[in-house]
C-alpha positions in Angstrom: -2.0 57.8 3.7 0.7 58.4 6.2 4.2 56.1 6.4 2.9 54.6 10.1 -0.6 53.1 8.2 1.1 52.2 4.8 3.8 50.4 7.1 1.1 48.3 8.7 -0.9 47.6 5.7 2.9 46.1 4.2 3.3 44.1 7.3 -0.1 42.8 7.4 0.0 41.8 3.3 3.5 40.1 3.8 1.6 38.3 6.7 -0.8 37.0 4.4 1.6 36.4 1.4 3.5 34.3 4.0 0.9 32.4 5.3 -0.5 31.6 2.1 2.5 30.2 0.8 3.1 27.5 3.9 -0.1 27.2 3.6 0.8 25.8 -0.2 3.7 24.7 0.4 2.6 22.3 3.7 2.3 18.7 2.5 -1.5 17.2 2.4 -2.2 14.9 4.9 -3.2 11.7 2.5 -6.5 10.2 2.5 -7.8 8.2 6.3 -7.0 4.7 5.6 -8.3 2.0 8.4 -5.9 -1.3 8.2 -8.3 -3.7 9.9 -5.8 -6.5 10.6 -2.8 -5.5 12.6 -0.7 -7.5 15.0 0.8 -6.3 18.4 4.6 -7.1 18.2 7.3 -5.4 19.5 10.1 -7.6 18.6 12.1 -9.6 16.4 10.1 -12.8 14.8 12.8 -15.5 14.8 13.7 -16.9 10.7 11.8 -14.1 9.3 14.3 -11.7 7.2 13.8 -9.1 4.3 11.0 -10.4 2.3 10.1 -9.7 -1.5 6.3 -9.4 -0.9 3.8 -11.1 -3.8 6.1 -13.7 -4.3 5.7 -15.5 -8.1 5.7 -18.8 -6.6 6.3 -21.1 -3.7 8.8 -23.7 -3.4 8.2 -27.4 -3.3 10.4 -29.2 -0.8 11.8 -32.1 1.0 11.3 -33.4 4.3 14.9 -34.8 4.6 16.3 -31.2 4.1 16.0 -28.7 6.7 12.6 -26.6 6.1 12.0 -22.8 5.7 9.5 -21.5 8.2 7.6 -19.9 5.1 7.6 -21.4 1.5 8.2 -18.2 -0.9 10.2 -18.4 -3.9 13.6 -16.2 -3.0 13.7 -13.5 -5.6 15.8 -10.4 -6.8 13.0 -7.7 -6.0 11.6 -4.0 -5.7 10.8 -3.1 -2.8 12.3 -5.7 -0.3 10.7 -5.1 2.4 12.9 -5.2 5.7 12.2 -6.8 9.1 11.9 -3.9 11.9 15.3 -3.9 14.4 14.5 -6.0 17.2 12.5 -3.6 19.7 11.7 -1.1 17.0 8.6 -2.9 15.2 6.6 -0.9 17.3 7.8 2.7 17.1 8.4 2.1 13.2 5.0 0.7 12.5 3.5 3.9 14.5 5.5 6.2 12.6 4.7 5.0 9.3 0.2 4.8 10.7 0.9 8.8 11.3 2.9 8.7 7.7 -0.2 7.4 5.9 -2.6 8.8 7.8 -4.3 5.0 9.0 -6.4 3.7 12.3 -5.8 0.5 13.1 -7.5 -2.3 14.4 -4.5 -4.1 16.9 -4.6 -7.2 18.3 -3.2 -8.9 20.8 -2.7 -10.4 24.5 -4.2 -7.2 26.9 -1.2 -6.2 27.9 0.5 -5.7 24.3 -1.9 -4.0 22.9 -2.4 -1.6 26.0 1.6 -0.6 25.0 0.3 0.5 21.3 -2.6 2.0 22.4 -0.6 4.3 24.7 2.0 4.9 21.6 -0.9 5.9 19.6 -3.9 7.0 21.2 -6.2 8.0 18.4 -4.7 5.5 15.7 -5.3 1.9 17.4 -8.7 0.2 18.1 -7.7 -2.4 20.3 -9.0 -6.2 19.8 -7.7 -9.3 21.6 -9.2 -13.2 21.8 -9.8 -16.4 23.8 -7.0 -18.0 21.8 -4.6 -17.2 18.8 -4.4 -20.8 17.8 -1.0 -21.0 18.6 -1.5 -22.4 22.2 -4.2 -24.7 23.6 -5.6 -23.0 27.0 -8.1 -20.3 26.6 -8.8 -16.8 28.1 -11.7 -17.5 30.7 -15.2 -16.4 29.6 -15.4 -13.5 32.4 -12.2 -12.2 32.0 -12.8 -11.8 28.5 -16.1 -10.2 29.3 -14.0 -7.7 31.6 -11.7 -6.9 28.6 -14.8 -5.8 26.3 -17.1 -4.1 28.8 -14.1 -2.2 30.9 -11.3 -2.5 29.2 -12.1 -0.5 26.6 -11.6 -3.4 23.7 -13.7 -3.4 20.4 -12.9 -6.5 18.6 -12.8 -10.1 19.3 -9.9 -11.2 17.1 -7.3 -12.8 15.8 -9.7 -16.2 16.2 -6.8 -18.7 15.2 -9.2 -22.0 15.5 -7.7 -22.9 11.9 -4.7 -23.6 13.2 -6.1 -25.8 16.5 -7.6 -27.9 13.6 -10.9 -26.6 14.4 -14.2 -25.6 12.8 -15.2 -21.6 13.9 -18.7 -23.6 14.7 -17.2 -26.5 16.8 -19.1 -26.1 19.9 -16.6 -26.0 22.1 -15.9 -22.5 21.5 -19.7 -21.5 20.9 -19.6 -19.6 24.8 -17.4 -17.0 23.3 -19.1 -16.4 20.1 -22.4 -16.1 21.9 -20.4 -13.0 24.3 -19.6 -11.3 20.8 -23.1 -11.3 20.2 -24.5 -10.7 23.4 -22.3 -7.5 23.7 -22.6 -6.4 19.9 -18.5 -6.7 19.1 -17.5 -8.2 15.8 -15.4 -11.0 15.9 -12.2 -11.3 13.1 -11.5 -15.3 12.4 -9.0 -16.4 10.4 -10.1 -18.5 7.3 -7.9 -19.9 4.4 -4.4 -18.7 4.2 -1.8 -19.8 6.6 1.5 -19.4 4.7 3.2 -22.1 2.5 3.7 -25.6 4.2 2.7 -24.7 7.2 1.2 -27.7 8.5 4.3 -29.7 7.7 6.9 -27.2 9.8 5.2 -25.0 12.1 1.6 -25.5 12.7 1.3 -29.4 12.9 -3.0 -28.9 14.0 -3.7 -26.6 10.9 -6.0 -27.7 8.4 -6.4 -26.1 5.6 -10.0 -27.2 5.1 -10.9 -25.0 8.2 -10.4 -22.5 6.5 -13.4 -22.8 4.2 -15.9 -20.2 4.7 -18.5 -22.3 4.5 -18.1 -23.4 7.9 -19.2 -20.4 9.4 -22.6 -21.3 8.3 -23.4 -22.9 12.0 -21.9 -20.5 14.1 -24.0 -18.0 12.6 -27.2 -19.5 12.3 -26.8 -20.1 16.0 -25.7 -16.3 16.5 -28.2 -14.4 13.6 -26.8 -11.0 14.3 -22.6 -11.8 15.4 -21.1 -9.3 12.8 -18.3 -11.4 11.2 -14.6 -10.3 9.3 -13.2 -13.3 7.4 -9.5 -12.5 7.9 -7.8 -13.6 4.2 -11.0 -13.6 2.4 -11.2 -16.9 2.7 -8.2 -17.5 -0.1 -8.2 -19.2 -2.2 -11.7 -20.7 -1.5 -13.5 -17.9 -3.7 -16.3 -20.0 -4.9 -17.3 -20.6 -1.4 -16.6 -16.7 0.5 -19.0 -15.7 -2.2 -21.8 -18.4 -1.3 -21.5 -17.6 2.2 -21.4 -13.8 1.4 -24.8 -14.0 -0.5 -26.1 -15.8 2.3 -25.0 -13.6 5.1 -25.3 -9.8 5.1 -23.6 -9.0 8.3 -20.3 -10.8 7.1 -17.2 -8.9 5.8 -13.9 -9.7 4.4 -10.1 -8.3 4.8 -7.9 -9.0 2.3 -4.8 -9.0 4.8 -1.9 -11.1 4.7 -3.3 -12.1 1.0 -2.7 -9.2 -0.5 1.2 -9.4 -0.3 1.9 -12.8 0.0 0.2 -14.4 -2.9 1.3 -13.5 -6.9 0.1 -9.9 -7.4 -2.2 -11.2 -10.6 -3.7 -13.6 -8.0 -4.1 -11.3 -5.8 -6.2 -8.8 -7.9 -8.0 -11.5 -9.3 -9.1 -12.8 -5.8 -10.1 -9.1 -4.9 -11.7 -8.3 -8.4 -14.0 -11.3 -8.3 -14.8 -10.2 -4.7 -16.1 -6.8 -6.2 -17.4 -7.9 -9.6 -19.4 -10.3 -7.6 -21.4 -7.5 -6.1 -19.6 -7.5 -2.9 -17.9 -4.5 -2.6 -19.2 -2.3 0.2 -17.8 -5.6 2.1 -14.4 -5.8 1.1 -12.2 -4.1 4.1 -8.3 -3.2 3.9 -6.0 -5.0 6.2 -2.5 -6.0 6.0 -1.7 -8.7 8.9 0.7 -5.9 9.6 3.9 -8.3 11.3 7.8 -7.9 11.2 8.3 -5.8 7.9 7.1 -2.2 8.6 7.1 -0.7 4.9 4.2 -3.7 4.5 1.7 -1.0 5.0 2.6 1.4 2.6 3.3 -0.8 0.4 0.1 -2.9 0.8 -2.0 0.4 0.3 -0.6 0.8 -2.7 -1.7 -2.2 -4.5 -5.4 -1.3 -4.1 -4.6 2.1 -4.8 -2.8 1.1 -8.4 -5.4 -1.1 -9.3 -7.0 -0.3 -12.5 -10.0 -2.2 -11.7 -11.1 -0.4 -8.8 -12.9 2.7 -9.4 -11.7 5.8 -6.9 -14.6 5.5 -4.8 -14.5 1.7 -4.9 -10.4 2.2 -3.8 -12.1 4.5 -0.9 -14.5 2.1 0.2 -12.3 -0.9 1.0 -9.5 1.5 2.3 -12.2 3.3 4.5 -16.0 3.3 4.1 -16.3 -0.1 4.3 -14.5 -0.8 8.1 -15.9 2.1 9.1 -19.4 1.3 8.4 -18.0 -2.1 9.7 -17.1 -1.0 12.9 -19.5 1.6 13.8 -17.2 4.3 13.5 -18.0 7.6 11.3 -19.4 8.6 8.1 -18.2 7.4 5.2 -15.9 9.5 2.9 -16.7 10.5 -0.8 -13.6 9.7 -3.2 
């Protein structure tokens, strides 16, 4: 062999050799997560600052005093989980979706959730809703037909009527719910948790006993085939997701927002009884993603450390589950 060919057979092995190795060396992109329950924020949230997520308890207190917006016990803790710079909630909640490798479902007014979707294209799955409980007037019927045929928007959610003080079946809002149907988009409603004393400081109207799951039983006997995510899970009102549950195959749960502020042995046990139950190819990952942007990471890793969950059980609710959910792709293998 002459020195031009074994020159070029050298070249073309350290070619090889060198691909191969940053081929090796290149760090796997982790497993596709969907987080089903994100909100559209690009600011600071006023009286919110670093937070020790599954608090161990939640503080009584007194109505002469001056009252945290949120009741968690204040603890010494790994991680503490710090509020995004104001303007940056955004940008760092993006970065940390391409991190981990998760689509999200965002939602929002139109207009807020039109800036994530342009910040991350192929990651967001926009939803927005007649009302987020927090204010009284509601999004007209068309325009929120216009939103979901043209707009390009796939859920109708957060539904806040918990914290109006009203029923998800009250008739008043039936028009909507009948749209969902009509058009085949799933609705998320919020049901059980709404943070520590929060009808005696911020949310006057909320009742917690909207919250039971229970009370979905009209709205969809009324609308037989609305595909329905209980946001929460219903917590704590386990005795009654699971009733409703067996009764209704086209309802699913997330386990957002629960999942990180509740004691962590509460919050397996809520999730555990959701699966032992049976229930598991309905149990969907979400965080209520707001203010603290390592709360996804960190949120993922409580169903991926629990010992109760087999690996493709830990896939389902962090994948399969919303994706079969949402009409989206096939389902993954562990």
């Amino acid at each position: 062999m002459d020195n031009t060919k074994v020159t070029h057979l050298l070249v073309v092995v350290i070619v090889m050799v060198g691909s191969f190795a940053t081929a090796q060396n290149a760090p796997e992109k982790p497993p596709r997560v969907i987080d089903v329950h994100v909100h559209a924020m690009d600011a600071d949230f006023p009286g919110i600052a670093p937070m020790c997520p599954n608090t161990p308890g939640f503080a009584a207190s007194d109505p002469k005093e001056k009252e945290a917006p949120f009741g968690w016990v204040k603890t010494d803790c790994t991680p503490m989980l710090a509020p995004a710079k104001p303007g940056e909630y955004m940008k760092d909640v993006v970065a940390e979706m391409n991190r981990l490798n998760v689509t999200a479902v965002v939602f929002g007014d139109p207009k807020s959730v039109e800036k994530w979707k342009q910040a991350a294209p192929d990651r967001v799955i926009p939803g927005t809703s007649f009302s987020n409980g927090m204010q009284a007037s509601r999004v007209p019927l068309a325009e929120l037909r216009e939103d979901f045929t043209k707009g390009g928007f796939k859920v109708m959610g957060e539904i806040g009527l918990q914290y109006e003080g009203l029923s998800p079946s009250d008739p008043s809002v039936d028009q909507y719910f009948a749209l969902a149907e009509e058009l085949d988009i799933p609705v998320a409603i919020h049901m059980g948790t709404g943070g520590s004393g929060r009808a005696n400081i911020t949310s006057p109207k909320f009742r917690g006993s909207m919250g039971n799951p229970l009370l979905l039983e009209d709205l969809l006997a009324r609308h037989p085939k609305l595909r329905v995510q209980v946001m929460h899970a219903g917590y704590p009102m386990i005795d009654n997701m699971l009733t409703l549950l067996q009764a209704n195959s086209h309802v699913y749960v997330d386990v957002a927002g629960l999942i990180w502020s509740y004691p962590l042995s509460e919050v397996n046990r809520y999730i555990q009884r959701l699966v032992d139950a049976g229930f598991e190819d309905r149990v969907m990952f979400g965080t209520d993603q707001l203010i603290w942007p390592g709360l996804m990471g960190y949120s993922i890793s409580i169903i991926q450390n629990a010992d109760y969950l087999t690996p493709q059980q830990k896939r389902d609710i962090l994948y399969n589950n919303a994706a079969r959910f949402l009409r989206l792709d096939a389902v993954e293998k562990k």
